[in-house]
mmCIF entry with sequence, helices, sheets and N, C-alpha, C, O atoms, coordinates in Angstrom:
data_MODEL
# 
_entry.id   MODEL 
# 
_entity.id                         1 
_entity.type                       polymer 
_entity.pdbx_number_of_molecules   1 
# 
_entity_poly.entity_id                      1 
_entity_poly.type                           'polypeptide(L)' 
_entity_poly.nstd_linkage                   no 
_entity_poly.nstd_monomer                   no 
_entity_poly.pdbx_seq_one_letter_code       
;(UNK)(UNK)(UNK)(UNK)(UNK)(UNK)(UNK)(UNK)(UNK)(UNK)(UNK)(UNK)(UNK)(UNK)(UNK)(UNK)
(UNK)(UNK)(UNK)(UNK)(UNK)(UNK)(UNK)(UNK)(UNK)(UNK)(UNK)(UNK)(UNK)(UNK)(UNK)(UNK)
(UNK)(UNK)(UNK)(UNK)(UNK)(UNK)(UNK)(UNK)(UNK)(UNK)(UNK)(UNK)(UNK)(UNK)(UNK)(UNK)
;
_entity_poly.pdbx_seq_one_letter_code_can   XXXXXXXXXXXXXXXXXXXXXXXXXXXXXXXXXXXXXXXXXXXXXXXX 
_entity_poly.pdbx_strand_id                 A 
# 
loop_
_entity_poly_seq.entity_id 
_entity_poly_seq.num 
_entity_poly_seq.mon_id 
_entity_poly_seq.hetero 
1 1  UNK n 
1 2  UNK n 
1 3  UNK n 
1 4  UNK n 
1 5  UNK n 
1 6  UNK n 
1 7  UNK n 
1 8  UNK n 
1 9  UNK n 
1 10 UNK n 
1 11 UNK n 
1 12 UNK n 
1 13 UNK n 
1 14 UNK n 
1 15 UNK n 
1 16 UNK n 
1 17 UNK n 
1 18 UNK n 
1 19 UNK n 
1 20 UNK n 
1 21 UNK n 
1 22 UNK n 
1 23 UNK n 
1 24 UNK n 
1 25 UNK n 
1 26 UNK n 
1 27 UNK n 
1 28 UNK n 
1 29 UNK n 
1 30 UNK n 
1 31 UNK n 
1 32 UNK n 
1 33 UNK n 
1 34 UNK n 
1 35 UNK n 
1 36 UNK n 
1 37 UNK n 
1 38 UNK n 
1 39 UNK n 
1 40 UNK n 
1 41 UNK n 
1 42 UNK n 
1 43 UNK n 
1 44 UNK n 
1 45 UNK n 
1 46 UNK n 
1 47 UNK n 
1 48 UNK n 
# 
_struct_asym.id          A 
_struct_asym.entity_id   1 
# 
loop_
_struct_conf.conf_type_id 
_struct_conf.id 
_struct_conf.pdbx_PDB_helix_id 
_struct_conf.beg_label_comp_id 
_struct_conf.beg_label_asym_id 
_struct_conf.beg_label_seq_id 
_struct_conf.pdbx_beg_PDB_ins_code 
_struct_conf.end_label_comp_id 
_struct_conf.end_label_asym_id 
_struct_conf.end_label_seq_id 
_struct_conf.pdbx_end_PDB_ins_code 
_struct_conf.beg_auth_comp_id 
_struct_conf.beg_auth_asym_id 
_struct_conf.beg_auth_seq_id 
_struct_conf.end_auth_comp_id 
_struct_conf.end_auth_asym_id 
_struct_conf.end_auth_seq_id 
_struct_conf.pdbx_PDB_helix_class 
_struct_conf.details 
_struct_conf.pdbx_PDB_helix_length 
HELX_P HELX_P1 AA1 UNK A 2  ? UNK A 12 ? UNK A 2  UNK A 12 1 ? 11 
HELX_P HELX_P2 AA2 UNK A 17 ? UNK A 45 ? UNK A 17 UNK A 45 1 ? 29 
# 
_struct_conf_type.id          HELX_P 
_struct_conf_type.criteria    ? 
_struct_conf_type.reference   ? 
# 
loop_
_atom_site.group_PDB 
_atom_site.id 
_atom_site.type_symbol 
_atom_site.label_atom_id 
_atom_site.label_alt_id 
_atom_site.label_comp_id 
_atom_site.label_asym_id 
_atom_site.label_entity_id 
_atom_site.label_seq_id 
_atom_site.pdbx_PDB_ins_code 
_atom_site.Cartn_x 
_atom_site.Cartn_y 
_atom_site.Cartn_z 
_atom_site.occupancy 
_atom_site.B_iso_or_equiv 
_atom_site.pdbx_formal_charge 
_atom_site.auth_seq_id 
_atom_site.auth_comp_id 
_atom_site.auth_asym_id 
_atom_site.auth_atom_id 
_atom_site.pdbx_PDB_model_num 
ATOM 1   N N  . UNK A 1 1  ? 18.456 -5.277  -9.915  1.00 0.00 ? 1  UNK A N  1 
ATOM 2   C CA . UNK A 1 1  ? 18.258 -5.735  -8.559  1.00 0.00 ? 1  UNK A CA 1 
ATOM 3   C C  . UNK A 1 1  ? 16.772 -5.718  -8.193  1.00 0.00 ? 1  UNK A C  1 
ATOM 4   O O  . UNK A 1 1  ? 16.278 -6.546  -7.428  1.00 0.00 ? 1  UNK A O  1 
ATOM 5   N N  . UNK A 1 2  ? 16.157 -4.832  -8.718  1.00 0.00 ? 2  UNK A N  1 
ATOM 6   C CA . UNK A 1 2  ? 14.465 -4.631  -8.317  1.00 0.00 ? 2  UNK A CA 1 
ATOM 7   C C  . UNK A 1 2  ? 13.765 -5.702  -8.956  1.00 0.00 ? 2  UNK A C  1 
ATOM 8   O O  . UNK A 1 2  ? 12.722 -6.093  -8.431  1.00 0.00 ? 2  UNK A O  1 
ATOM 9   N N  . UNK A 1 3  ? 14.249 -6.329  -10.195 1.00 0.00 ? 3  UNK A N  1 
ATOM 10  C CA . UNK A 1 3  ? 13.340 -7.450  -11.146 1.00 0.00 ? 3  UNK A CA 1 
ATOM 11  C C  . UNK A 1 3  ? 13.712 -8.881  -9.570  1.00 0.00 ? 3  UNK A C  1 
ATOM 12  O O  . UNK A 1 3  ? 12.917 -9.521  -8.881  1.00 0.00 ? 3  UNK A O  1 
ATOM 13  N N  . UNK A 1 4  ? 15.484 -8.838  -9.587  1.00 0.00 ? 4  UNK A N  1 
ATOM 14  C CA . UNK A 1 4  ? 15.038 -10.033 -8.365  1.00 0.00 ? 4  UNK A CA 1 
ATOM 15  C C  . UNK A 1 4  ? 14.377 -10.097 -7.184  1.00 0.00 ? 4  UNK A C  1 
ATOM 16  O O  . UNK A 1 4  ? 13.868 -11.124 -6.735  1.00 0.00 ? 4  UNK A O  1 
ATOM 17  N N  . UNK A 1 5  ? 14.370 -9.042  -6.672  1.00 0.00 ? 5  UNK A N  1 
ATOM 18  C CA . UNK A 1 5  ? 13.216 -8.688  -5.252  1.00 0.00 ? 5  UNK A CA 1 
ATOM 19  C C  . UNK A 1 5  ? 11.975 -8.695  -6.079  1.00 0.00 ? 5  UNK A C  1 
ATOM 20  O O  . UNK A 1 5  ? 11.030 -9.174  -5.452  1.00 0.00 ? 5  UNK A O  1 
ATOM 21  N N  . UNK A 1 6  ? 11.772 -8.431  -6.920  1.00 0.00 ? 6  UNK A N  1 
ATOM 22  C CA . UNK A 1 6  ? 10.234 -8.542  -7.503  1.00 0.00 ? 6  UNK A CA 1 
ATOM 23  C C  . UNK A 1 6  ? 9.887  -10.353 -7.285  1.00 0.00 ? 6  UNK A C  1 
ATOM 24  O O  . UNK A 1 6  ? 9.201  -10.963 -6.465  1.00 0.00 ? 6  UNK A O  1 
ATOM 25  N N  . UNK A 1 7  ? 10.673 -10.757 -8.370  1.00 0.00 ? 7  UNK A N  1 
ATOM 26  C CA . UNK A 1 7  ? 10.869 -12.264 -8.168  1.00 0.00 ? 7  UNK A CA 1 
ATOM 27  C C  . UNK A 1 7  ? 10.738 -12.941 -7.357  1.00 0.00 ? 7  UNK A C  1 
ATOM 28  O O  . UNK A 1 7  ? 10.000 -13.912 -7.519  1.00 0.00 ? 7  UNK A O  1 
ATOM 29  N N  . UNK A 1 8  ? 11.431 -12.717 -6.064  1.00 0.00 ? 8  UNK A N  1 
ATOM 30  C CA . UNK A 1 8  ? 11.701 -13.386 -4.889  1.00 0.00 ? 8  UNK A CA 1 
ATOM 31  C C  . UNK A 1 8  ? 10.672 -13.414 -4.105  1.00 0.00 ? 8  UNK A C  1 
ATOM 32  O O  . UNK A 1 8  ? 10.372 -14.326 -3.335  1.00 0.00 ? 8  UNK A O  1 
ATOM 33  N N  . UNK A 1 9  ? 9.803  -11.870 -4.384  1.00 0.00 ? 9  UNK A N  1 
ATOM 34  C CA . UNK A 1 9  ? 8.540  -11.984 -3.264  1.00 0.00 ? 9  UNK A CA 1 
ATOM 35  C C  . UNK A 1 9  ? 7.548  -12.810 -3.728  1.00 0.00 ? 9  UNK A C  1 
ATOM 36  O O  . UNK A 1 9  ? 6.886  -13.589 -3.043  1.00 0.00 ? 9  UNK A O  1 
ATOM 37  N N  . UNK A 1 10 ? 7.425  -12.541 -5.418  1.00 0.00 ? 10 UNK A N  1 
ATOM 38  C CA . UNK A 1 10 ? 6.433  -13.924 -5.804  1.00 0.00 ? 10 UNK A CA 1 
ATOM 39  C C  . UNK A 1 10 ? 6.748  -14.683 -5.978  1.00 0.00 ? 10 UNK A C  1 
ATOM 40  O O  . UNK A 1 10 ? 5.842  -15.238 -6.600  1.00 0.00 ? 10 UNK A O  1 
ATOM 41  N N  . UNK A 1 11 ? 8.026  -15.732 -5.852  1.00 0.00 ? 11 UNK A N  1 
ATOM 42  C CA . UNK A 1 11 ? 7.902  -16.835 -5.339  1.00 0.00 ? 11 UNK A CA 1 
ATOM 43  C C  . UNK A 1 11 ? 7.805  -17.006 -3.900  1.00 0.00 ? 11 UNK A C  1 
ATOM 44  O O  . UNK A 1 11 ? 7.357  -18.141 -3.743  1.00 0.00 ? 11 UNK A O  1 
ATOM 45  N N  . UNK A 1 12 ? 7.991  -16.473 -2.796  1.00 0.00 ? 12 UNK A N  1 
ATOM 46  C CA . UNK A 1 12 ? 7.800  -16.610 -1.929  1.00 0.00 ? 12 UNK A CA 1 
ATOM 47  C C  . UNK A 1 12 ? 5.951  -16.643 -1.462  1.00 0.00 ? 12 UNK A C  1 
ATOM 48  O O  . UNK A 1 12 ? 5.400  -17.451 -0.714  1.00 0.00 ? 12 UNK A O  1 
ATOM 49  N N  . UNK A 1 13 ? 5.592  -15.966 -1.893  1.00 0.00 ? 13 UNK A N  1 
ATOM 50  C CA . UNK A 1 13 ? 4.113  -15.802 -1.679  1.00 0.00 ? 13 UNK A CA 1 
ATOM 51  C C  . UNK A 1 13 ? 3.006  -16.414 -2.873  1.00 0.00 ? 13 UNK A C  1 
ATOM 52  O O  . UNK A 1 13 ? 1.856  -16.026 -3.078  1.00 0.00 ? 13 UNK A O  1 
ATOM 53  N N  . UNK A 1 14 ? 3.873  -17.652 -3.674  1.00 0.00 ? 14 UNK A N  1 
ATOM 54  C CA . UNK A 1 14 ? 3.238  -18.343 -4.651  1.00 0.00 ? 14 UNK A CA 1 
ATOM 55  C C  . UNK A 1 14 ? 2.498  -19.613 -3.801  1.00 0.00 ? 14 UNK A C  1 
ATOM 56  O O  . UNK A 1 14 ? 3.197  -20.161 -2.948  1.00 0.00 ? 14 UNK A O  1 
ATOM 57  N N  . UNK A 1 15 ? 1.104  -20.105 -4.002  1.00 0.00 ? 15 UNK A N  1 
ATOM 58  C CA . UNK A 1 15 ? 0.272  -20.557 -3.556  1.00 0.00 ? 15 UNK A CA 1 
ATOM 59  C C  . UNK A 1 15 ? 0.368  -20.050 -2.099  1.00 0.00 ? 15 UNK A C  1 
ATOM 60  O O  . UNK A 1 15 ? 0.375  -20.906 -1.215  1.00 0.00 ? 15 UNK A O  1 
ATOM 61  N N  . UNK A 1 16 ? 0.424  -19.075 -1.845  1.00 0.00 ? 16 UNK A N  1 
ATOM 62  C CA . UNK A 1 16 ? -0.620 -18.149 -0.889  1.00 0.00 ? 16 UNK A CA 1 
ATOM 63  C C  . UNK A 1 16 ? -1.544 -17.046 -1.058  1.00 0.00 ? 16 UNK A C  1 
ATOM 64  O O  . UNK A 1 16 ? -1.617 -15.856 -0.754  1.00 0.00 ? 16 UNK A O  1 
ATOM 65  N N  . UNK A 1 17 ? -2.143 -17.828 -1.598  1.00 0.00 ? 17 UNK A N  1 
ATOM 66  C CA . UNK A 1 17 ? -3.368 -16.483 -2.003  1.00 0.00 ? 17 UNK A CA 1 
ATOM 67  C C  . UNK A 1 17 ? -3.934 -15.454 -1.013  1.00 0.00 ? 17 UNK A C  1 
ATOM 68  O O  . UNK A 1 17 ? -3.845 -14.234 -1.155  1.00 0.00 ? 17 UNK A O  1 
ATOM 69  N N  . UNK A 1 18 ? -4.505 -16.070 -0.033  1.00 0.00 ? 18 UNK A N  1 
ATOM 70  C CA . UNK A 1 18 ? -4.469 -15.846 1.069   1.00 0.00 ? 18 UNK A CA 1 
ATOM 71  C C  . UNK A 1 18 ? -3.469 -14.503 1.999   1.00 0.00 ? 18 UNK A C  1 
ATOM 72  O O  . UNK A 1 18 ? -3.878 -13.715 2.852   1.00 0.00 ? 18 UNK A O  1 
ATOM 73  N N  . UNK A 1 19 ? -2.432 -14.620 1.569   1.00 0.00 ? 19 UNK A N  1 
ATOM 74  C CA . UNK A 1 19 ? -1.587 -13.996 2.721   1.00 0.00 ? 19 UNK A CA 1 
ATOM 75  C C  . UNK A 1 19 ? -1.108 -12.718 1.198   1.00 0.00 ? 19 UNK A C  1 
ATOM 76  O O  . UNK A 1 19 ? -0.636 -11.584 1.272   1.00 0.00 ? 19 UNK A O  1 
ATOM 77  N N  . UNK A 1 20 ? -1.405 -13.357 0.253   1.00 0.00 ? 20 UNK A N  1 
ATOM 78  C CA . UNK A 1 20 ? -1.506 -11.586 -1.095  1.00 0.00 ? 20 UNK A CA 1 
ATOM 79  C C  . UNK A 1 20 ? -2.391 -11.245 -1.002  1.00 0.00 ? 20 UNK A C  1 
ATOM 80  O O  . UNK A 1 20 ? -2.472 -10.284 -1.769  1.00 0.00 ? 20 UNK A O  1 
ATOM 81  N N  . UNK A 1 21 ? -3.318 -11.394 -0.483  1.00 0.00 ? 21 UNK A N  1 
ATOM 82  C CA . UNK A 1 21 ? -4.666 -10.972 -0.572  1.00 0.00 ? 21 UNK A CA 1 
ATOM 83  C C  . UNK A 1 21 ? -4.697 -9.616  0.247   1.00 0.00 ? 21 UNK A C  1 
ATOM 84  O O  . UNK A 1 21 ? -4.844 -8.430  -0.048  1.00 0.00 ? 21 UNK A O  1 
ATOM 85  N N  . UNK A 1 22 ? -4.445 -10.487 1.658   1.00 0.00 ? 22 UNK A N  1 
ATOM 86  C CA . UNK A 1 22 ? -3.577 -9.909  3.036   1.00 0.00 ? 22 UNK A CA 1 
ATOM 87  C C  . UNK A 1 22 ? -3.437 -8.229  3.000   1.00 0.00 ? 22 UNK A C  1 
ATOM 88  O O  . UNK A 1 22 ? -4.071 -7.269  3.437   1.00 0.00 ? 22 UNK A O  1 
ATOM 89  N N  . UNK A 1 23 ? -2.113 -8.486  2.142   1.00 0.00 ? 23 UNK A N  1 
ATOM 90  C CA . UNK A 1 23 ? -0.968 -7.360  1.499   1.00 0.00 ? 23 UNK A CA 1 
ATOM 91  C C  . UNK A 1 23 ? -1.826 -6.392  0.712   1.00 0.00 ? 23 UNK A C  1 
ATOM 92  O O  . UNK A 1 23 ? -1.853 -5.184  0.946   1.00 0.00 ? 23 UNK A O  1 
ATOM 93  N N  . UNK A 1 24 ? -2.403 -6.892  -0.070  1.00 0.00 ? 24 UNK A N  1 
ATOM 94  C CA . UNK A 1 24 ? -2.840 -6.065  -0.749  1.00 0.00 ? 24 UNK A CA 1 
ATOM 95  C C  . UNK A 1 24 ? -4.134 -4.923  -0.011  1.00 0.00 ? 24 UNK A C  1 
ATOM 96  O O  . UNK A 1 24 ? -4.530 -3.759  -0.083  1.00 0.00 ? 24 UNK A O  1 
ATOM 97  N N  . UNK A 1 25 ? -4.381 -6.126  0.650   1.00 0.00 ? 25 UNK A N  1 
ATOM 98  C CA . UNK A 1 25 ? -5.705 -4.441  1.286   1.00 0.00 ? 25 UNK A CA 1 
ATOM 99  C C  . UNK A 1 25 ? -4.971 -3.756  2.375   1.00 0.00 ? 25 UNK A C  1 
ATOM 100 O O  . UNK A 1 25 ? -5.315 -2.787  3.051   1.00 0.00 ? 25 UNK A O  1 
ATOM 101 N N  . UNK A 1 26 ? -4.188 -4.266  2.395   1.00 0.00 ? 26 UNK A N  1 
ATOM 102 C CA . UNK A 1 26 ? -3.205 -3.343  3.802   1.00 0.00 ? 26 UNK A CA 1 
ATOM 103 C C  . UNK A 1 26 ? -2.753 -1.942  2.562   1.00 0.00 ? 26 UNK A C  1 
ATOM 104 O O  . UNK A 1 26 ? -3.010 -0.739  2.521   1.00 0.00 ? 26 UNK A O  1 
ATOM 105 N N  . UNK A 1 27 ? -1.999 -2.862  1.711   1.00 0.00 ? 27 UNK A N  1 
ATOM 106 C CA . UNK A 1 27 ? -1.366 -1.994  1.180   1.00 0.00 ? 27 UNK A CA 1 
ATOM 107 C C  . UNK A 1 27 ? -2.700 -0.530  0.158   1.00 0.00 ? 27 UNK A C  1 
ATOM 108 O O  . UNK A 1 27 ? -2.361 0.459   -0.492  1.00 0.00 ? 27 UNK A O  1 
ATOM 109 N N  . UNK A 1 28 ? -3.617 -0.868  0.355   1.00 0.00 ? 28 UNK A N  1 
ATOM 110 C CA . UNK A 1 28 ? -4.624 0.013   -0.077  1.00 0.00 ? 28 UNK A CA 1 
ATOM 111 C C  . UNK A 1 28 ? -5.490 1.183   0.924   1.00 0.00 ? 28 UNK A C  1 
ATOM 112 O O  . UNK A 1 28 ? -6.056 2.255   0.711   1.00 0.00 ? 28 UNK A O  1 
ATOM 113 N N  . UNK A 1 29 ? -5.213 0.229   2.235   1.00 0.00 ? 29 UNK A N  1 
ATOM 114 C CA . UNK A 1 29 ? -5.439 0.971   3.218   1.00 0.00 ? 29 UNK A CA 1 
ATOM 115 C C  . UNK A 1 29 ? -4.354 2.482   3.238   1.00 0.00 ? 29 UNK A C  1 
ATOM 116 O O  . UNK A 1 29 ? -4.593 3.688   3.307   1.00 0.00 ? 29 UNK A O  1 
ATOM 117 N N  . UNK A 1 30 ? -3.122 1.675   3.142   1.00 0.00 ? 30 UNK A N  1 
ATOM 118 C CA . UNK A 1 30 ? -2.418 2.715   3.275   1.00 0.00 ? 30 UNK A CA 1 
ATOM 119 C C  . UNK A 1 30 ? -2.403 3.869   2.511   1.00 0.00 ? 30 UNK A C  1 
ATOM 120 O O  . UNK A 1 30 ? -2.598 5.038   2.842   1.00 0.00 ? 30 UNK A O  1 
ATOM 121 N N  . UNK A 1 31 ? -2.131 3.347   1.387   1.00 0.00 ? 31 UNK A N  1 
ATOM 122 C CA . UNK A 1 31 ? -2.736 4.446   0.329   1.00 0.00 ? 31 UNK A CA 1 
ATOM 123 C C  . UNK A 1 31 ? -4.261 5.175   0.433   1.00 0.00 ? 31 UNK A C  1 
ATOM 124 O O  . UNK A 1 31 ? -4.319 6.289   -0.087  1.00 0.00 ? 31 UNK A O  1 
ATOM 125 N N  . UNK A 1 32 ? -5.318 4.735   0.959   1.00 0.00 ? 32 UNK A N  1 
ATOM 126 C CA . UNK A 1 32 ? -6.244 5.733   1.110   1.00 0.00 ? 32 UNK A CA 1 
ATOM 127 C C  . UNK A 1 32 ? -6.043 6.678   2.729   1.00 0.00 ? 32 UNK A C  1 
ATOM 128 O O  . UNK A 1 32 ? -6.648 7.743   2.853   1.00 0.00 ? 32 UNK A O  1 
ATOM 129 N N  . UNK A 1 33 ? -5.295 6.231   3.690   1.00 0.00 ? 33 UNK A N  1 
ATOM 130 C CA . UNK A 1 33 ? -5.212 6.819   4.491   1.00 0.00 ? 33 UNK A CA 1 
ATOM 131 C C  . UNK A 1 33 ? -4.216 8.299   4.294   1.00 0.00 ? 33 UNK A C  1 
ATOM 132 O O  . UNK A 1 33 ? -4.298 9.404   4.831   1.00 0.00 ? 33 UNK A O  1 
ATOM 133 N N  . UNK A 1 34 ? -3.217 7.704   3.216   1.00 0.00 ? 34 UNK A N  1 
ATOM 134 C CA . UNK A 1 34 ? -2.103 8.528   3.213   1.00 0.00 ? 34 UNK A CA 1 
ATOM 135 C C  . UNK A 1 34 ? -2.994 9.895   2.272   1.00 0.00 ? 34 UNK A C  1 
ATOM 136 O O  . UNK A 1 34 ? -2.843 11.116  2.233   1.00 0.00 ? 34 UNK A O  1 
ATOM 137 N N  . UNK A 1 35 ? -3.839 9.036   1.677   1.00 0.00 ? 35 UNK A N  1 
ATOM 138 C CA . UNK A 1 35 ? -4.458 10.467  0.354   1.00 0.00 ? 35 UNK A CA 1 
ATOM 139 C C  . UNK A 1 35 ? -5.340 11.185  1.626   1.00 0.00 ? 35 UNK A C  1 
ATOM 140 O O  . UNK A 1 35 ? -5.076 12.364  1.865   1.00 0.00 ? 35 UNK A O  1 
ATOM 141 N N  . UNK A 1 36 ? -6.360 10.518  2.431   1.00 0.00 ? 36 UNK A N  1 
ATOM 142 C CA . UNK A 1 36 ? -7.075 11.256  3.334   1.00 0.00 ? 36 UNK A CA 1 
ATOM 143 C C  . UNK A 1 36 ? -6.040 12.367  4.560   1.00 0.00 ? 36 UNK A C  1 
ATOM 144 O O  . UNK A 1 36 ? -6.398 13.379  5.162   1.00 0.00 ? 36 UNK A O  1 
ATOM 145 N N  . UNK A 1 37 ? -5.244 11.938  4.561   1.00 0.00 ? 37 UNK A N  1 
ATOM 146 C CA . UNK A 1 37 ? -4.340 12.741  5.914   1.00 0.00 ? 37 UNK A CA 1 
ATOM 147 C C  . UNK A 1 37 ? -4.238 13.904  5.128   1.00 0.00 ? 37 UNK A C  1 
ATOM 148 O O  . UNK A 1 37 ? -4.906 14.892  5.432   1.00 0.00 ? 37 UNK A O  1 
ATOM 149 N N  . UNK A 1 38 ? -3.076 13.917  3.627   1.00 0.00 ? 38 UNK A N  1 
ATOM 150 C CA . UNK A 1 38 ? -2.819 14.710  2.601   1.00 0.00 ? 38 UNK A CA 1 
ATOM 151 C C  . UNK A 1 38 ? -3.987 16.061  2.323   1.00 0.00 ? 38 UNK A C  1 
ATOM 152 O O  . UNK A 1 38 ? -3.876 17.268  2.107   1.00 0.00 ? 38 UNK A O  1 
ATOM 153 N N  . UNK A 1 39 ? -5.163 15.055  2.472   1.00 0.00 ? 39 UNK A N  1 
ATOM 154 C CA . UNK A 1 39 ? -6.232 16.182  1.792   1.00 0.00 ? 39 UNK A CA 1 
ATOM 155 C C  . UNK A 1 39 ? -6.950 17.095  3.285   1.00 0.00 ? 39 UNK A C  1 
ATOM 156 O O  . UNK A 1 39 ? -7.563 18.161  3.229   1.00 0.00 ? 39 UNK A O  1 
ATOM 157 N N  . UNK A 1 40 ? -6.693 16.436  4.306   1.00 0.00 ? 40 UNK A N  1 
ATOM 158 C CA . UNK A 1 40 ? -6.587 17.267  5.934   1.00 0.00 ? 40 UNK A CA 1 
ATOM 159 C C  . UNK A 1 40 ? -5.918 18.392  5.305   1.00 0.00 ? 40 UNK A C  1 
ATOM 160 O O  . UNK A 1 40 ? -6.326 19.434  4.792   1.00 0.00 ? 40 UNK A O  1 
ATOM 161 N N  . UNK A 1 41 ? -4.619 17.811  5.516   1.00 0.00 ? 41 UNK A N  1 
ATOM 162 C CA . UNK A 1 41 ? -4.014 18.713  5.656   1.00 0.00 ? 41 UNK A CA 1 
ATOM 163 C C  . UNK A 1 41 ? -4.091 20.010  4.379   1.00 0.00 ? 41 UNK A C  1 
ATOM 164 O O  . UNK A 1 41 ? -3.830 21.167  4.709   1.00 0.00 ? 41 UNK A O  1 
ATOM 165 N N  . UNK A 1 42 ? -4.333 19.797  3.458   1.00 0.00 ? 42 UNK A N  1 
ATOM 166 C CA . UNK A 1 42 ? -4.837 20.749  2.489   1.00 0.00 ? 42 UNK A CA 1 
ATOM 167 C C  . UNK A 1 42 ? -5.888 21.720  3.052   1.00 0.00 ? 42 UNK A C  1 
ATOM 168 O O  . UNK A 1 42 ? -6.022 22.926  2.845   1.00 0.00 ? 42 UNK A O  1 
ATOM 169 N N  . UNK A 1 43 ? -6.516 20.970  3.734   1.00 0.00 ? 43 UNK A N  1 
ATOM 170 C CA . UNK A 1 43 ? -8.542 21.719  4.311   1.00 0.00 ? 43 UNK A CA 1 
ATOM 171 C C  . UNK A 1 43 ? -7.793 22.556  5.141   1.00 0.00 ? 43 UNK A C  1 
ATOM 172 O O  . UNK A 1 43 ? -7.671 23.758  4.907   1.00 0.00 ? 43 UNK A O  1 
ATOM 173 N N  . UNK A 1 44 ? -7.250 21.954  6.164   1.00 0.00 ? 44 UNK A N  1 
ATOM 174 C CA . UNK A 1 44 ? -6.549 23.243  7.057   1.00 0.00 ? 44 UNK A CA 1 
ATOM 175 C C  . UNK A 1 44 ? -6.189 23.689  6.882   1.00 0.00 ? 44 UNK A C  1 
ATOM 176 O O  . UNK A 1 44 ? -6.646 24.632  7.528   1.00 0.00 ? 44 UNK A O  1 
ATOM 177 N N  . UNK A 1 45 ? -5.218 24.143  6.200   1.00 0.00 ? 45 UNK A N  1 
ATOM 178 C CA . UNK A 1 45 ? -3.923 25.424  5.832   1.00 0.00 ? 45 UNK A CA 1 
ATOM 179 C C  . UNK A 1 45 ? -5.312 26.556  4.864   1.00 0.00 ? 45 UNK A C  1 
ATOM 180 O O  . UNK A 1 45 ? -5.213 27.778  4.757   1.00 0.00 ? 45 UNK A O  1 
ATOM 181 N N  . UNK A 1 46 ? -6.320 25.826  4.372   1.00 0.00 ? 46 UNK A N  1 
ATOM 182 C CA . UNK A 1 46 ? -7.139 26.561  3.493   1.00 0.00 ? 46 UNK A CA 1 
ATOM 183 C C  . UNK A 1 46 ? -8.197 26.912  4.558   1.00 0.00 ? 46 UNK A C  1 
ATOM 184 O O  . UNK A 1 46 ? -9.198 27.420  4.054   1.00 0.00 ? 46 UNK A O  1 
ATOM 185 N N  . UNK A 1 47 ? -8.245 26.765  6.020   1.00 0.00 ? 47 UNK A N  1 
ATOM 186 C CA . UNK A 1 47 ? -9.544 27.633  6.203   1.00 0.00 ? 47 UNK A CA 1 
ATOM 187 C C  . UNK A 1 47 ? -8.846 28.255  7.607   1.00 0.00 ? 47 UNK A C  1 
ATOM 188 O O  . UNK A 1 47 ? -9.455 28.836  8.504   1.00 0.00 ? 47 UNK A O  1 
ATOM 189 N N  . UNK A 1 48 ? -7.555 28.002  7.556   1.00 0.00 ? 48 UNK A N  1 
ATOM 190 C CA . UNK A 1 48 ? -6.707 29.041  8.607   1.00 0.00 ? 48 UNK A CA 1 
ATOM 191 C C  . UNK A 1 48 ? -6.485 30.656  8.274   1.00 0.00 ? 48 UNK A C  1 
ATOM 192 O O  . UNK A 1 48 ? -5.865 31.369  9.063   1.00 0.00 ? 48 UNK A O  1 
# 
């Protein structure tokens, strides 16, 4: 089931470069925000 949702999103988002492009820095944002919150929260519990 995951290979056809894989599938489906790239055809759906085939000749839109543009709007993967999009996705992708969102989706990097998220990931550096999620590592920066993570490593907060590490600093605090360590200087409480």
């Amino acid at each position: 089931m995951g290979r056809g949702l894989i599938r489906f999103v790239w055809w759906s988002l085939r000749g839109r470069w543009e709007h993967l492009v999009i996705l992708w820095v969102g989706f990097v944002c998220i990931i550096i925000c999620a590592s920066l919150l993570g490593g907060l929260t590490d600093l605090s519990t360590l200087t409480t």
